[in-house]
C-alpha positions, 0 to 999 in steps of 0.5 A: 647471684653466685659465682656458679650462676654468673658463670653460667649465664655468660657462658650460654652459645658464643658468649662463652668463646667470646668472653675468653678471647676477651680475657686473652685480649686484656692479658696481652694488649698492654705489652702490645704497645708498652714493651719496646721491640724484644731482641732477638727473634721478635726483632728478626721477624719485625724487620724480616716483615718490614723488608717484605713490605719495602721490597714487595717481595713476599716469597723469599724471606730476609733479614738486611741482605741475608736470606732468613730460611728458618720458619714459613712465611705465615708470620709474615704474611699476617704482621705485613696485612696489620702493618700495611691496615694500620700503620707504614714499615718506615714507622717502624711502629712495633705494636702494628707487628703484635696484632697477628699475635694479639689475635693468636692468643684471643684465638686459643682462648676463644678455641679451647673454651668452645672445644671444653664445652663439648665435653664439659659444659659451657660454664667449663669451657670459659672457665678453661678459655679464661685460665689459657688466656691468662696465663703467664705464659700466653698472656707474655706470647701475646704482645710478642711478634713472632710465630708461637700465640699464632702457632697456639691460636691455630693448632687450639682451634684444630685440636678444638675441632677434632675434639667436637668430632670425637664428642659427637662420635661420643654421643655429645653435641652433633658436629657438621662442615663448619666444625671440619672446615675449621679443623682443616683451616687450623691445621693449614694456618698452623703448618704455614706459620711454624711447619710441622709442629701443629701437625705433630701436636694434632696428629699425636693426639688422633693417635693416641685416642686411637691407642687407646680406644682401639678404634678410630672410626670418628676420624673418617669424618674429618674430611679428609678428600676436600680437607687436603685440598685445601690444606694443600691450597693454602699451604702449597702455593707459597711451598712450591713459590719459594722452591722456586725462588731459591733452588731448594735453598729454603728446605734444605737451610730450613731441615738441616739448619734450623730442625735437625740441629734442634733435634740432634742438640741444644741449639745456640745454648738452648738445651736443657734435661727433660722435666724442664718444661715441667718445672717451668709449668709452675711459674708459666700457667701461673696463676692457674698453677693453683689447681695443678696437682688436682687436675692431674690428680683428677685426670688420672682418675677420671681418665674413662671420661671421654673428655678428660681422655682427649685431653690427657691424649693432647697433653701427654704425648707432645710434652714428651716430645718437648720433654725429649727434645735436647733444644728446649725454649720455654714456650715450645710447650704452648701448643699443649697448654690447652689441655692443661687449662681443660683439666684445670677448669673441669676439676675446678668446677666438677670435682671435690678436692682433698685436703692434700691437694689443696695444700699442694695447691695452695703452696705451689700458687704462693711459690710462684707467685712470690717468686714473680713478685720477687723477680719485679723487685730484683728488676727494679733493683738492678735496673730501676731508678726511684720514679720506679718504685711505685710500679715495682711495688704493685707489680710485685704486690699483685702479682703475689697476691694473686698466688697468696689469696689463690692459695688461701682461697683454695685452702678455705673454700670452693676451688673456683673462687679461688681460681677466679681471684687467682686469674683476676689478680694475675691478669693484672698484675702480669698488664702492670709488670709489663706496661707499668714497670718493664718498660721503665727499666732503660738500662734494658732498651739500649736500642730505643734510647740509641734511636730516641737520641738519633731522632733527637739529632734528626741523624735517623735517615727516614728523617730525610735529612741526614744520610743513611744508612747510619753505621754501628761498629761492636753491637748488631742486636736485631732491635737496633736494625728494625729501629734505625733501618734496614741498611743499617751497617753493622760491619766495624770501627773502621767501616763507622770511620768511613760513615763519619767521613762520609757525612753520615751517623755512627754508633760505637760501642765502648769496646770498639773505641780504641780502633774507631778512634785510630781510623778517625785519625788517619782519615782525618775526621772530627765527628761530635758525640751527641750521645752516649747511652749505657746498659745491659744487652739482656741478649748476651748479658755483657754490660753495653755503653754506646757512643752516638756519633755525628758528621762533622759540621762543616765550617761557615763560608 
């Protein structure tokens, strides 16, 4: 049976979805339980989850004593449900806070096969649900607990939706309630887990389908009496709890300090000039970067088809946004990525390539690909020991190979076999990078190796036996406080004198020794060094040695 054939066959009805979210959920599931907890955000959200959790409170969201007034609370909403099914916030399991992620991901591949078979066919839209859910960029998202796999999963499934309504309008296969509702659930979800950013991505999209075919008659049907409803009733309750809460507080730290300075700047460092997120394009829809050139070559072309409009109408227009933003993050674009994946898989399957654009192809595939296989040596390199380099060198041999053969594939044959061995190739070279190789690096998990030594010592305070809560003078990466506890005490040296003092544990970062030492003196104290780890705070790149500090063992009648 030919690769077409095959395709085909397994694409018919739900199985097409089905199997996306398949290859979404084998891209992401071996980071969920390999990669230790990620500083920062995902640190943040994990322990700002946790504290829900302890504190039973589900409105006011809050890292240690601080309120965290940044995003909504749907993130949290869905890591508390996983936590509370399958594990316990004082086991501080990381992977029980990646499902809603994991789930996010398997959602946006599942969505944007469904909503490409509208327009393109069934054995299209796998083809697309499979390249969104192998690409680099959602397959890392995917194991990472914070809002952008969900944001991805929920806006897909709307702009899916909304795309099912305009091919009916179109004369394609008929829409009813359930593809409204849908719609209208995605949008609701999608605004309750990073507020307006789904919204913006959908809205722009109706817009500019409306621009250009100077009608938007298909829109009526959206429903839009009963589908505000029940925007308002999923978004609303927790909008107007939290007003409450905190007098406004959340809206106005939310707008003014976190959205506005993101659209006036670049953020804490993050800025960057258009074209960016382009660039980055090349390594991050890897290894689909392969049929890149073509697809926007064939979209151009092809832009009367009304398929190939949505999609050019999803793209465009929000990647300018991004584009246009002066706070730029690698994974603001994700949203888009759907359509990219569109594109690819209809002109992998339904348009002949040049010899030019295959070439172009060919060399962008093999770039990126050796580039990430570089980037697995130089990690073992800089953080690795000699037990690493068996996963080092397939990691990296993978991962090359999966733009190599891409690349050679493309050149000699038929686009779509190269892009299959390219996505093969890639899904498991990016499972090896992740649980094989990175989670081997210890320079990298300061915080790990600092709570594997304090359970060593039974010094964590969930142990039960020592007192907590355990005080850490000069490093106050989140990662650390979602390990060791959420009254971890982060103030100073001194403040880690007085912990010793008080029978209970200190961590001590180099640069803070010197003061430590002196406040330990005038107190008096002679605590015991239990442990010592030594790193990279990858958050700020300074080089880190920790110093693990006991109480004094009292002496013997």
């Amino acid at each position: 049976m030919s690769l077409e054939a095959l395709i085909e066959r397994w694409s018919r009805g739900w199985r097409g979805p089905a199997l996306a979210a398949l290859i979404a959920f084998a891209a992401g599931l071996p980071g969920v339980f390999a990669v230790p907890p990620l500083d920062r955000d995902e640190s943040r959200f994990a322990q700002a989850t946790a504290q829900m959790l302890e504190q039973e409170d589900f409105v006011v969201i809050r890292y240690q004593d601080q309120p965290r007034f940044k995003k909504p609370v749907g993130i949290h909403w869905l890591q508390s449900a996983s936590v509370a099914a399958f594990s316990d916030p004082a086991a501080r399991e990381i992977w029980a806070y990646r499902i809603p992620s994991l789930l996010g991901a398997m959602l946006a591949a599942a969505a944007c096969a469904w909503g490409a078979a509208a327009f393109f066919g069934s054995a299209t839209g796998l083809i697309a649900g499979a390249t969104l859910g192998a690409t680099f960029l959602l397959s890392t998202e995917a194991f990472i607990a914070k809002t952008d796999a969900v944001l991805c999963g929920t806006t897909t499934l709307a702009i899916a939706a909304l795309a099912r309504i305009y091919a009916s309008a179109q004369g394609g296969p008929p829409s009813g309630r359930l593809t409204r509702l849908l719609f209208w659930l995605g949008l609701s979800v999608a605004t309750l887990d990073k507020g307006p950013v789904g919204l913006m991505v959908v809205a722009l999209t109706a817009l500019s389908l409306w621009a250009w075919d100077r009608k938007a008659g298909w829109l009526k049907d959206l429903g839009w009496a009963w589908g505000s409803l029940l925007f308002l009733a999923v978004v609303g309750p927790w909008a107007w709890a939290v007003t409450v809460a905190t007098d406004g507080g959340f809206w106005s730290a939310a707008i003014g300090g976190d959205l506005a300075p993101k659209l006036a700047g670049g953020q804490e460092s993050h800025g960057a000039a258009p074209g960016y997120h382009t660039i980055a394009a090349i390594l991050l829809f890897f290894p689909a970067t392969l049929i890149l050139p073509a697809a926007l070559a064939a979209a151009w072309r092809r832009r009367d088809e009304p398929g190939v409009r949505f999609a050019l109408c999803w793209l465009v227009p929000s990647w300018l946004v991004f584009e246009l933003m002066p706070t730029k993050l690698v994974h603001y674009t994700l949203p888009a990525y759907g359509a990219l994946a569109w594109l690819a898989a209809a002109t992998a399957t339904q348009h002949q390539l040049g010899p030019r654009l295959r070439v172009a192809g060919a060399a962008l595939a093999a770039f990126a690909g050796v580039l990430l296989g570089v980037g697995a040596i130089y990690l073992y390199r800089q953080y690795g020991d000699p037990t690493d380099l068996p996963a080092a060198v397939l990691s990296a041999a993978l991962l090359a190979s999966a733009g190599i053969v891409g690349a050679v594939l493309l050149v000699r044959g038929p686009a779509l076999t190269a892009l299959t061995a390219a996505l093969g190739l890639g899904l498991v070279g990016h499972g090896m990078l992740v649980a094989g190789l990175a989670p081997r690096l210890e320079p990298l998990w300061l915080s790990r190796r600092v709570e594997a030594v304090l359970a060593r010592e039974r010094l964590l305070p969930r142990q039960g036996i020592t007192a907590g809560p355990v005080a850490v003078a000069g490093y106050a990466e989140p990662s650390l406080v979602f390990g060791v506890g959420t009254t971890t005490d982060l103030e100073g040296p001194i403040e880690a004198a007085d912990a010793l003092a008080d029978n209970r544990p200190a961590v001590v970062e180099a640069r803070e020794q010197v003061a430590f030492e002196a406040a330990l003196k005038t107190l008096n104290v002679r605590p015991r060094l239990v442990g010592q780890v030594s790193g990279l705070d990858y958050s700020n790149g300074d080089k880190t040695t920790l110093r693990i500090y006991a109480p004094p063992q009292e002496s013997p009648p």
